[in-house]
C-alpha positions as a Markdown table, in Angstrom:
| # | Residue | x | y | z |
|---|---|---|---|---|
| 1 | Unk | 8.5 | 12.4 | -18.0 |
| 2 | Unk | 5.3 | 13.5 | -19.4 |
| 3 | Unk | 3.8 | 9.7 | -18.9 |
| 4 | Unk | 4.7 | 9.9 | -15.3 |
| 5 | Unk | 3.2 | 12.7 | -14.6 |
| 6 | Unk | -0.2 | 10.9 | -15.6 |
| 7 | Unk | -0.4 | 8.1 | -13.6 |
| 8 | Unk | -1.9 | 9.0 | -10.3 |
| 9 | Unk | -1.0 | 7.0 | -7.2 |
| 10 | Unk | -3.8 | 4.7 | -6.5 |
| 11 | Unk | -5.0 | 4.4 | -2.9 |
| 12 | Unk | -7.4 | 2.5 | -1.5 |
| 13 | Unk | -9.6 | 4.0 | 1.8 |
| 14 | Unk | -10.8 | 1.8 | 3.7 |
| 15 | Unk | -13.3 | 3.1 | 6.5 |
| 16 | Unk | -17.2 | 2.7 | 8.0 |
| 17 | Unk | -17.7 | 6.1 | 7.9 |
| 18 | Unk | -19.6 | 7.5 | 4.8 |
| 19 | Unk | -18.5 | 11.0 | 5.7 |
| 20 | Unk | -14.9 | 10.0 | 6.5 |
| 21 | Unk | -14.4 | 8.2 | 2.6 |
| 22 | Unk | -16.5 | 11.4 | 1.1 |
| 23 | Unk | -14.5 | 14.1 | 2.6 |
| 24 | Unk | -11.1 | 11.3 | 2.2 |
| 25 | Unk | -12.0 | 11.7 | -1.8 |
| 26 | Unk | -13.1 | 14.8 | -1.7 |
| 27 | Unk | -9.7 | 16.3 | -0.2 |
| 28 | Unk | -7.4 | 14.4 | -2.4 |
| 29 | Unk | -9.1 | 12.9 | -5.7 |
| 30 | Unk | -7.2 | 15.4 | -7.7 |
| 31 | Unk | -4.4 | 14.4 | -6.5 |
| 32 | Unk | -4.1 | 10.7 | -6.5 |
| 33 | Unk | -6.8 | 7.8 | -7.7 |
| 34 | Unk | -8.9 | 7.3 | -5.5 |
| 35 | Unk | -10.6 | 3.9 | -4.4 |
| 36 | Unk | -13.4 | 3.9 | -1.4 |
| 37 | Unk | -14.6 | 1.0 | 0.7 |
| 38 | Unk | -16.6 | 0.8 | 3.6 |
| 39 | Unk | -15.7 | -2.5 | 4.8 |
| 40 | Unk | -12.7 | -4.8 | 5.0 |
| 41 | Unk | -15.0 | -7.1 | 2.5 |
| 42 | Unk | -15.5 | -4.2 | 0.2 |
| 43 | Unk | -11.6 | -3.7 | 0.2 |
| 44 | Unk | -10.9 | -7.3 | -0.6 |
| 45 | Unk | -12.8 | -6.9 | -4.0 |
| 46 | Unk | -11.0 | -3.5 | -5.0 |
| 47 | Unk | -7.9 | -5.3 | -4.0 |
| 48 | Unk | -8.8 | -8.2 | -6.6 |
| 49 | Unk | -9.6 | -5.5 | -9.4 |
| 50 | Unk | -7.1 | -2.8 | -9.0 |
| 51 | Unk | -3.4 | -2.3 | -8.6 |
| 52 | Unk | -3.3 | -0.5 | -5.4 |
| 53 | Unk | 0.2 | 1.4 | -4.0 |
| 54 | Unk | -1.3 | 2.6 | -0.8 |
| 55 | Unk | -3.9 | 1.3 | 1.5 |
| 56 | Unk | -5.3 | 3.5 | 4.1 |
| 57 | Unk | -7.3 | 1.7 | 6.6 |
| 58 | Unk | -9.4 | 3.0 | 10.0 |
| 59 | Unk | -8.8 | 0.8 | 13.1 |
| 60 | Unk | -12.1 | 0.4 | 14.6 |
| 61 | Unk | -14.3 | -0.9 | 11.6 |
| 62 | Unk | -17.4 | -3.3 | 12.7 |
| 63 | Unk | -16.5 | -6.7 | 11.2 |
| 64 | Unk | -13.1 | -6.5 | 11.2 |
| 65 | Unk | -10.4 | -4.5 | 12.7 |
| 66 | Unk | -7.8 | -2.0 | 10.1 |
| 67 | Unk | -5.0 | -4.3 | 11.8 |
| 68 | Unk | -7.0 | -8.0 | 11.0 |
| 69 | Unk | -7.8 | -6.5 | 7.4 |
| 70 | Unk | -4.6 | -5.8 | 6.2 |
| 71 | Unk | -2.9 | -8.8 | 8.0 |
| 72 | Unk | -5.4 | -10.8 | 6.0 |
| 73 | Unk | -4.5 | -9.4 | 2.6 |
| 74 | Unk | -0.4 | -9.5 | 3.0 |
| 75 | Unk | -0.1 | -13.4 | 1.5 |
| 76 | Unk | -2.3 | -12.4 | -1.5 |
| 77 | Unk | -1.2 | -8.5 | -2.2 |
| 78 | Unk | 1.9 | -7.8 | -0.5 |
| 79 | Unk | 3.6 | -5.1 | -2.1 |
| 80 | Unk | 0.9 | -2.2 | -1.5 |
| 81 | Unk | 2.6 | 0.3 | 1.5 |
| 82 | Unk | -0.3 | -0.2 | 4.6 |
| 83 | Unk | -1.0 | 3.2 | 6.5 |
| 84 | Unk | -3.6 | 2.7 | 9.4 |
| 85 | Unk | -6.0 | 5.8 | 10.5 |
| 86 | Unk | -7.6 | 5.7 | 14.0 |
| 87 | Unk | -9.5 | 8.2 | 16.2 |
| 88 | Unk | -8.5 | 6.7 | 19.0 |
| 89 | Unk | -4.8 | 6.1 | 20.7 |
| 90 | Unk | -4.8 | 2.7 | 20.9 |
| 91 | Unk | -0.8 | 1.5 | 21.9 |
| 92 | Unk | -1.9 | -2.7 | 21.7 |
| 93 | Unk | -3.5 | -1.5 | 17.9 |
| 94 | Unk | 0.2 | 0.4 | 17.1 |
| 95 | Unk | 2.1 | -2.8 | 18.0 |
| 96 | Unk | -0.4 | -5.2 | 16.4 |
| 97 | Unk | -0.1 | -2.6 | 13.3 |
| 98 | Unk | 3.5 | -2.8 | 13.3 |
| 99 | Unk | 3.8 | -6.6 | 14.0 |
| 100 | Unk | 1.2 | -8.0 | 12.3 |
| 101 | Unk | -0.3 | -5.6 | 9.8 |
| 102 | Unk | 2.9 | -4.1 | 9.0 |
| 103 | Unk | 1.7 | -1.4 | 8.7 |
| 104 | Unk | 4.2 | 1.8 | 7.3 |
| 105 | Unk | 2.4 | 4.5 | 8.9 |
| 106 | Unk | 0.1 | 5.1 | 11.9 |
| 107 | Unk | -2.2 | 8.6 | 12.3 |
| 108 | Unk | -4.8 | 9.6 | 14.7 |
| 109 | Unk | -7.9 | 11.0 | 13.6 |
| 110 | Unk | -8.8 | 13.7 | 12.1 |
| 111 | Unk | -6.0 | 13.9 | 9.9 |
| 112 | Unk | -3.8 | 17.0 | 9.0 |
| 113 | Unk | -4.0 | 17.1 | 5.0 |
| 114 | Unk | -0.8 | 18.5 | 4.9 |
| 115 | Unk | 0.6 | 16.1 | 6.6 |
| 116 | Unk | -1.5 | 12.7 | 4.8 |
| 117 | Unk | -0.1 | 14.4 | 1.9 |
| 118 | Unk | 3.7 | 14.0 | 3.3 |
| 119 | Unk | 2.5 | 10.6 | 4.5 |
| 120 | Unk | 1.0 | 9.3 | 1.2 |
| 121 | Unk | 4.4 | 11.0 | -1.1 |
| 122 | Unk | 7.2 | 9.3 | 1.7 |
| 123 | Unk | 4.7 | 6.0 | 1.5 |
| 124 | Unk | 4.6 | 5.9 | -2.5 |
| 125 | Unk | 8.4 | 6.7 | -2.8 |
| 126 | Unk | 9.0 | 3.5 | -0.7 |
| 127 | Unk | 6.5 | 1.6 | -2.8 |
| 128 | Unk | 8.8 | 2.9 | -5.9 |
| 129 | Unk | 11.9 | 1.9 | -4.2 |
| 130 | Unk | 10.6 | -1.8 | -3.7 |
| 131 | Unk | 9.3 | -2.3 | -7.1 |
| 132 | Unk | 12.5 | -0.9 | -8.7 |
| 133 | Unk | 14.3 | -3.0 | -6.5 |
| 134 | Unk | 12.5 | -6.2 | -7.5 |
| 135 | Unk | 12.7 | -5.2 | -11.3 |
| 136 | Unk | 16.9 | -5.0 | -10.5 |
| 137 | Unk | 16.9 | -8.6 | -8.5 |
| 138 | Unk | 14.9 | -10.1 | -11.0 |
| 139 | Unk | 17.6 | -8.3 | -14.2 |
| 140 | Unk | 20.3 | -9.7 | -11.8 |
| 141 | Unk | 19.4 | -13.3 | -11.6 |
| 142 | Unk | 18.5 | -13.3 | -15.3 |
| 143 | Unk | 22.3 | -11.7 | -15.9 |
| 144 | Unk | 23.5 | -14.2 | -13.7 |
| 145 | Unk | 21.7 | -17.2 | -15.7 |
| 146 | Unk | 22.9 | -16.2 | -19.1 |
| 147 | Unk | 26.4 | -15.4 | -17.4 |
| 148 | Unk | 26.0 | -19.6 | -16.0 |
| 149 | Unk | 24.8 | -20.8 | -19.1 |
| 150 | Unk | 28.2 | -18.9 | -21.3 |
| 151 | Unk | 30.5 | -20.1 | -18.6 |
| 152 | Unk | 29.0 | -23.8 | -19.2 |
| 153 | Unk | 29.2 | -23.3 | -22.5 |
| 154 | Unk | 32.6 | -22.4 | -22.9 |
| 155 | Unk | 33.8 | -25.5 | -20.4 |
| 156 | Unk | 32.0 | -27.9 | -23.0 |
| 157 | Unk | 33.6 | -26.3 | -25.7 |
C-alpha cells in the first residue's frame, strides 16, 4: 500500500505559455510528477523518455494545435488519458478533440484547481482501469493457451 502511495501520477503539460507551465507546476508538483513542454515538439521528446498517464494540452499553440498534437501521438503512445485546456470556447476544437484527439476531458481557461484536481483523479482512475484491464486480457488469453495446449494434449494421449 505503502509503494502506491509513492508513485506520483506523471502528467505531461503541454502549453506556449511560460507562465501557464510555471504556475501549472507550481500548483500541483507536490502532488503528481510533473513534466513541462512548451511545444508539441517538446512533448513528443518527453513522450519518447517518460511513461506519461495524463497529458494536458492547450488548444491554440503556434505550430501545432492541442487537437493535431495529440492526434499525432495516438499510433505511437496510446494509452496516456488526453485532457485539452483552452482559453477560448471553441465548439469545432471540442468535436475535433473528441473525434480525433480523443481527448477525455475538455476545460476552458483559467482552470479551477479544485476542479483539474477532480479532472486529473477521474482521468488517472480510467488510465488504471485500462491497464488493469489489459493485464486481465492478456492473463486470459495466456489461460486460454495453456487450457488449448492440455486439451490437445489429452486428445493425443
Amino acid at each position: 500500500m505503502e509503494d502506491k502511495k509513492e508513485e506520483k501520477i506523471k502528467i505531461l503539460y503541454v502549453d506556449d505559455e511560460e507562465n501557464n507551465l510555471q504556475a501549472f507546476k507550481a500548483t500541483f508538483r507536490r502532488d503528481y510528477k510533473i513534466f513541462l513542454a512548451i511545444s508539441a515538439q517538446e512533448g513528443r521528446e518527453i513522450l519518447e523518455k517518460e511513461d506519461i498517464e495524463i497529458i494536458i494540452t492547450d488548444q491554440r499553440m503556434p505550430e501545432q494545435t492541442g487537437v493535431e498534437f495529440l492526434e499525432s501521438i495516438i499510433p505511437i503512445h496510446p494509452s496516456p488519458i488526453r485532457i485539452l485546456l483552452t482559453g477560448y470556447t471553441d465548439i469545432q476544437a471540442v468535436i475535433d478533440a473528441i473525434n480525433k484527439g480523443q481527448v477525455y476531458h475538455y476545460l476552458t481557461k483559467p482552470w479551477e484547481e479544485d476542479y483539474l484536481r477532480t479532472v486529473i483523479k477521474n482521468a488517472y482512475e480510467v488510465f488504471s482501469l485500462r491497464r488493469e484491464n489489459e493485464r486481465l486480457t492478456q492473463a486470459l488469453i495466456k489461460a486460454n493457451e495453456q487450457l488449448e495446449f492440455l486439451l490437445r494434449q489429452n486428445l493425443l494421449s
